[in-house]
N, C-alpha and C positions, 0 to 999 in steps of 0.2 A: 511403571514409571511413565510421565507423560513425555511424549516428544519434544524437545525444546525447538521452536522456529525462531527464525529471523525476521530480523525486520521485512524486506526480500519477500520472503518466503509467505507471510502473513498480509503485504498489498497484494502477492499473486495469486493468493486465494479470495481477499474480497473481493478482486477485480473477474476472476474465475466464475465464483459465486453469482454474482450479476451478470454473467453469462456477455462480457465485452472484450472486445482485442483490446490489446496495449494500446494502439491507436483510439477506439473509444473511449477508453477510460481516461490516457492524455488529456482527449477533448475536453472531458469531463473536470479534469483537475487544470485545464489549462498549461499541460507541457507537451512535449513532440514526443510519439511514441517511441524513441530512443534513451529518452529521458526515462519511461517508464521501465523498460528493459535492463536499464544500469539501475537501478534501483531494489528491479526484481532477481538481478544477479548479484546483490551486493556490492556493485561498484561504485557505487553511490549510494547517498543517502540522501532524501528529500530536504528541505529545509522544513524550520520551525511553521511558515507560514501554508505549503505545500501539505504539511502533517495536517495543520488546523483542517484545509480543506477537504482534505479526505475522509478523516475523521465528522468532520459537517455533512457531506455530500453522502457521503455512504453508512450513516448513523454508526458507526464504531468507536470505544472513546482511546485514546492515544495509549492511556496506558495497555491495552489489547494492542494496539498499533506495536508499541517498544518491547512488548514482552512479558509488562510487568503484572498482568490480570491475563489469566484464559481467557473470557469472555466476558 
């Protein structure tokens, strides 16, 4: 049975993957590495516009992002 990740869980792997701190990857999406942190812990969730970016910048498409497609 496959693992189910989080939202969280699956930015801190593609941020992992490109080998960047929370701080780079911030940079990258345009938030403060604390932003990326509550995110990556579940305490937040990005916005609609935040998703877009990430999704754009680091070629993943959102339904990977939310859960709803493995890959």
């Amino acid at each position: 049975m496959a693992m189910e990740y989080s939202l969280g869980q699956r930015i801190r792997e593609i941020r992992t993957e490109a080998k960047l701190t929370q701080a780079e990857f911030g940079e990258k999406v345009a938030v403060l590495q604390d932003t990326v942190s509550l995110w990556e812990n579940g305490k937040s969730a990005p916005s609609a516009e935040y998703l877009a970016a990430i999704c754009r910048i680091f070629r993943v498409s959102a339904d990977y992002l939310l859960g709803l497609k493995e890959f």
